[in-house]
C-alpha positions in Angstrom: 74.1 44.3 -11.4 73.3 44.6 -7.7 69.9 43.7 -8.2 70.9 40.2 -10.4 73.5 39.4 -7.8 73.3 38.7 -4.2 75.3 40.6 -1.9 77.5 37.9 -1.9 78.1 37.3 -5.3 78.6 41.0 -6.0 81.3 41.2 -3.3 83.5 38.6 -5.0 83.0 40.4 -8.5 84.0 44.0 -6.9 86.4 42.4 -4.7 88.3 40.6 -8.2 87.9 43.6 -10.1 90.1 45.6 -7.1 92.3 43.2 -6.8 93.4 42.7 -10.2 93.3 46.1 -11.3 95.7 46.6 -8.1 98.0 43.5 -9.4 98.0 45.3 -12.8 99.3 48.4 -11.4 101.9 46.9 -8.8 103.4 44.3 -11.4 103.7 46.6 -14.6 106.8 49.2 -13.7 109.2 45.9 -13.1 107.3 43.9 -15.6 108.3 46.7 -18.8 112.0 46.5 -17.1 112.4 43.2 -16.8 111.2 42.5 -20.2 113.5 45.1 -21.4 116.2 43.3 -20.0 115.7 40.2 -21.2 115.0 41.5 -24.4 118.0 43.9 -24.8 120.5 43.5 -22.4 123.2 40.3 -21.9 124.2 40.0 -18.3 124.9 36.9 -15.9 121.9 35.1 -14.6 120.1 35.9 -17.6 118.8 33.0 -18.0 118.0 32.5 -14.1 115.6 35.4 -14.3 114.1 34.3 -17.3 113.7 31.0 -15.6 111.9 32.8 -12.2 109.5 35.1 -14.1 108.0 32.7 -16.1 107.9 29.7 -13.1 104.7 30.5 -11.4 103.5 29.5 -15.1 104.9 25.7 -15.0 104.9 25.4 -11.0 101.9 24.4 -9.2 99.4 27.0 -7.9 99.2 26.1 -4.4 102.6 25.4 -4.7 103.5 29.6 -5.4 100.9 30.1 -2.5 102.7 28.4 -0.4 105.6 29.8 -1.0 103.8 33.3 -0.6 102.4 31.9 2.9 106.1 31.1 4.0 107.6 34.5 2.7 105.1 37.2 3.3 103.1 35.3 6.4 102.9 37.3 9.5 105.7 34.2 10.7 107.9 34.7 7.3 110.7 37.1 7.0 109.2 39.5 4.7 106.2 39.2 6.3 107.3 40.6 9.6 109.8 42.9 8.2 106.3 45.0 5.9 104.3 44.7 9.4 107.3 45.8 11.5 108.7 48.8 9.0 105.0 49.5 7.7 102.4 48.0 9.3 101.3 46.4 6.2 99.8 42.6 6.6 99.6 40.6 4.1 98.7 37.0 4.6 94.6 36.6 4.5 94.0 39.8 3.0 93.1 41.2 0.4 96.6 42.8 -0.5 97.8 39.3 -0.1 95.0 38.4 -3.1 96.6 41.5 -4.7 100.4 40.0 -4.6 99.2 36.2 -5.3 97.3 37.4 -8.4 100.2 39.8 -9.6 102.9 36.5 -9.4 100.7 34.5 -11.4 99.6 37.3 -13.9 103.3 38.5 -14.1 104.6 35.9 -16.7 102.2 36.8 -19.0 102.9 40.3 -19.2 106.6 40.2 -19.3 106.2 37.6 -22.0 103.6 40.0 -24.3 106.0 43.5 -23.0 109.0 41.4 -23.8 107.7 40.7 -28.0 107.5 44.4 -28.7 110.2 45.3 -27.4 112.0 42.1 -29.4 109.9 43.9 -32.5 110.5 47.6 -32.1 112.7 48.7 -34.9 116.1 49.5 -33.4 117.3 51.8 -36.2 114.8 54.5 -34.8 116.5 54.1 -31.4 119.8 54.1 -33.0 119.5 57.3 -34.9 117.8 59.2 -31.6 121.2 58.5 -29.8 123.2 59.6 -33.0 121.2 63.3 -32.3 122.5 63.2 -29.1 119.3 62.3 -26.9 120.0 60.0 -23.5 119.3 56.9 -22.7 116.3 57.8 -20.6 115.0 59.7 -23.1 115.3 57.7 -26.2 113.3 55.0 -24.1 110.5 57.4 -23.2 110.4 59.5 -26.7 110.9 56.7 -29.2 111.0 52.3 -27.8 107.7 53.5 -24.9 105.2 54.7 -28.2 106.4 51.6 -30.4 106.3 48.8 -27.4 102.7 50.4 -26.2 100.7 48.1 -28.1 102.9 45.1 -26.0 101.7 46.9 -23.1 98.8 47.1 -23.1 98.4 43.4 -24.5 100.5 41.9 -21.7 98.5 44.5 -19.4 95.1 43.0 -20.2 96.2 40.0 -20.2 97.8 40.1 -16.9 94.2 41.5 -15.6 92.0 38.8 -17.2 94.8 36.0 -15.6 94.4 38.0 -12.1 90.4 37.8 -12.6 90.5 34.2 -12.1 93.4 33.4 -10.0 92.3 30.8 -7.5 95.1 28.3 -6.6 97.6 30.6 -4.9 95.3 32.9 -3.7 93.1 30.4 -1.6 96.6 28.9 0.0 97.7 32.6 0.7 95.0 34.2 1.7 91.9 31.9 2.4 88.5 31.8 1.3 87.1 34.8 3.9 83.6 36.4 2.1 83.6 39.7 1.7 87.8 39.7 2.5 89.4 37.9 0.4 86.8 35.8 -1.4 87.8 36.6 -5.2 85.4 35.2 -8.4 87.1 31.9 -8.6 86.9 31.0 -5.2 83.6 32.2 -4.4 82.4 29.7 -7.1 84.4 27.2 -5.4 82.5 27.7 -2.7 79.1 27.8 -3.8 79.4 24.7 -5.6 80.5 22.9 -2.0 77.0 23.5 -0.5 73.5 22.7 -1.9 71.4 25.3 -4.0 74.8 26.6 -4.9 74.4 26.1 -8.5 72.9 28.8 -9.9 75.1 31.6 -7.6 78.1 29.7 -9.4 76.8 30.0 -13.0 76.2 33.1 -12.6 79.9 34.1 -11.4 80.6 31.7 -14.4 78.8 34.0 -16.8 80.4 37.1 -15.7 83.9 35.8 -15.6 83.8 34.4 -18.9 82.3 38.0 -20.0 85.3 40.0 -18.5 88.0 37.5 -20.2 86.7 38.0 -23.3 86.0 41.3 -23.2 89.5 42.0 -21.7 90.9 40.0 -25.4 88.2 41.6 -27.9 89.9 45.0 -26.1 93.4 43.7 -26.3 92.7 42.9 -29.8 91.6 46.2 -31.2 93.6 48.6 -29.3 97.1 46.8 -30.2 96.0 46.8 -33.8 95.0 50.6 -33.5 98.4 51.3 -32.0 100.2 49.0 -34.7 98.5 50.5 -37.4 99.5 54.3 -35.4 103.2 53.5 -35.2 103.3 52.4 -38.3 102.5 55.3 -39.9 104.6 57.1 -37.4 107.3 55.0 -38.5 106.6 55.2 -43.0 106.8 58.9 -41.8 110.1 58.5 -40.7 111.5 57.0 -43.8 
């Protein structure tokens, strides 16, 4: 691929690859609790935090960056406090790329973890705390296996929506090649200077590649798992 893409052009592809695999990982341990709360558990402000998670899919782009900048800016109160306590920056970086792309990505997966868990037969659950097994344990033994197939959906989901991320990534982080300059953007930016054209299609190509490979993937490995658990489940019965 090296050799079909300018240096360039291959450092926005590895660079959106790293950063959404990294907003994948950061965003999935509170996405699978927060969909599990939603989905099982009635508390006040419910409805508040359904209303948060699933903003950054309504509001604005530049608007989330923005609010990104403000927040975790090396001027905004989280900002200083990461830099101060940890020395970690954030703002026109490509961690910064990392947290813009997880907000965005994170509605998605919640919504997708949030369905299986909605789905998961509760009777299996039920009759695993009758034997006596904790809470912990019924969650990790029996609802983790029967939700996995929402996981992984809302997991590759959540990558593909990362992959091309622009809005609030440009207005948190910047358009720096080589730094922070993810697929979306570097087309962006070819298409702002002459000869661009064919450096953008071919970013086009391979982002439209990734997305649908990250479905066709989705696709067969939920049904694999549905089709798993639901023998799991007949051999319950």
């Amino acid at each position: 691929m090296s050799e079909w893409l300018a240096p360039q052009e291959w450092q926005a592809v590895a660079l959106s690859l790293k950063v959404a695999f990294w907003a994948v990982v950061i965003s999935l341990p509170p996405g699978i609790l927060i969909a599990y709360a939603l989905a099982r558990w009635q508390f006040a402000g419910r409805q508040l935090l359904n209303g948060l998670v699933h903003l950054p899919l309504i509001m604005p782009p530049v608007v989330t960056g923005y609010l990104l900048l403000l927040a975790f800016g090396q001027q905004g109160f989280l900002g200083k406090f990461l830099e101060e306590n940890f020395g970690l920056v954030l703002a026109f970086r490509w961690t910064g790329a990392v947290l813009a792309a997880a907000v965005m990505a994170f509605p998605l997966m919640v919504r997708a973890i949030r369905l299986s868990i909605e789905a998961a037969d509760m009777k299996l659950e039920q009759a695993a705390s009758t034997l006596g097994a904790p809470p912990v344990s019924v969650f990790l033994t029996v609802t983790l296996p029967l939700i996995l197939p929402g996981i992984l959906a809302g997991s590759v989901l959540a990558f593909a929506k990362a992959m091309g991320e622009f809005g609030a990534t440009i207005t948190f982080v910047a358009n720096i090649p080589g730094q922070t300059q993810t697929l979306p953007s570097a087309i962006y930016a070819f298409l702002q200077v002459p000869g661009g054209e064919r450096s953008a299609i071919r970013l086009v190509i391979i982002s439209i590649g990734v997305a649908m490979m990250a479905l066709i993937a989705s696709e067969v490995l939920a049904r694999r798992l549905q089709e798993r658990n639901g023998l799991a489940v007949r051999g319950t019965a």
